[in-house]
N, C-alpha and C positions, 0 to 999 in steps of 0.2 A: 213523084210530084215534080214540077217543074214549074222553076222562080226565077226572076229577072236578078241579076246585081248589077248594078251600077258601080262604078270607079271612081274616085276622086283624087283628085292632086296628081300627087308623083304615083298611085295604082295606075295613072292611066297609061303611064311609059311604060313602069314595070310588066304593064300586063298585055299593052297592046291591044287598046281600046278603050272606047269609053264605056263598056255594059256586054254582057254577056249572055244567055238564060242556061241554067244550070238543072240538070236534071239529077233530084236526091231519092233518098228512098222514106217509104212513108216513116213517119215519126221522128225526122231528121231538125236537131235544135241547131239555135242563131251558133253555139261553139263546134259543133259540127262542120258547118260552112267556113268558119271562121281558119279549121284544125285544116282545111282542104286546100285555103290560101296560104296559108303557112306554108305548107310542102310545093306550092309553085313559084314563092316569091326567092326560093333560097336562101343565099345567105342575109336578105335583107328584112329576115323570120321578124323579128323584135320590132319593125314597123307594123305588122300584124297584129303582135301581141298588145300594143299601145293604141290601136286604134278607136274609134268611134265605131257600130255599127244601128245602123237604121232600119225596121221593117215598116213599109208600110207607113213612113214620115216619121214614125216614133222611134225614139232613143229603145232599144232593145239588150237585153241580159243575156249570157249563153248560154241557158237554162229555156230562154224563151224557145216556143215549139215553131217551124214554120211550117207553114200551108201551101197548098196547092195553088199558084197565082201572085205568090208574094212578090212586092219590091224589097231589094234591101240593098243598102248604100252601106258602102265600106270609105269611111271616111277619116284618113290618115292623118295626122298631126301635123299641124300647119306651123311652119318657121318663119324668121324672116319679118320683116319693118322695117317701120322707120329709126336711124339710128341717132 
């Protein structure tokens, strides 16, 4: 199956864009994709582990299943304001 993921914040330096499309295998959940980031962000893993992820606009679990066509936004922990 193959899904869209979107970047946000500092994913998008890390990663070296803003989106990608990702091809998983059938029955592949939101901690799946999640386990796959992990292993390319290195040492910067525990931004992974802290993040937000989106399918399809909604807040998603990594137990959630994804599908053939999905968005999903990987959305890193925002720092920073006013002081």
């Amino acid at each position: 199956m193959r899904v869209r993921v979107l970047f946000f914040g500092v994913l998008k330096e890390i990663l070296g864009g803003e989106d990608e499309v990702l091809e998983l295998g059938q029955g592949a959940r939101v901690g799946d994709l999640a386990a796959l980031y992990e292993g390319r962000v290195g040492p910067q893993k525990d931004l992974i582990q802290c993040m937000a992820i989106a399918v399809n606009r909604e807040y998603a679990k990594a137990e959630n299943p994804l599908h053939d066509g999905d968005e999903v936004a990987l959305l890193p922990p925002v720092s920073g304001g006013l002081r």
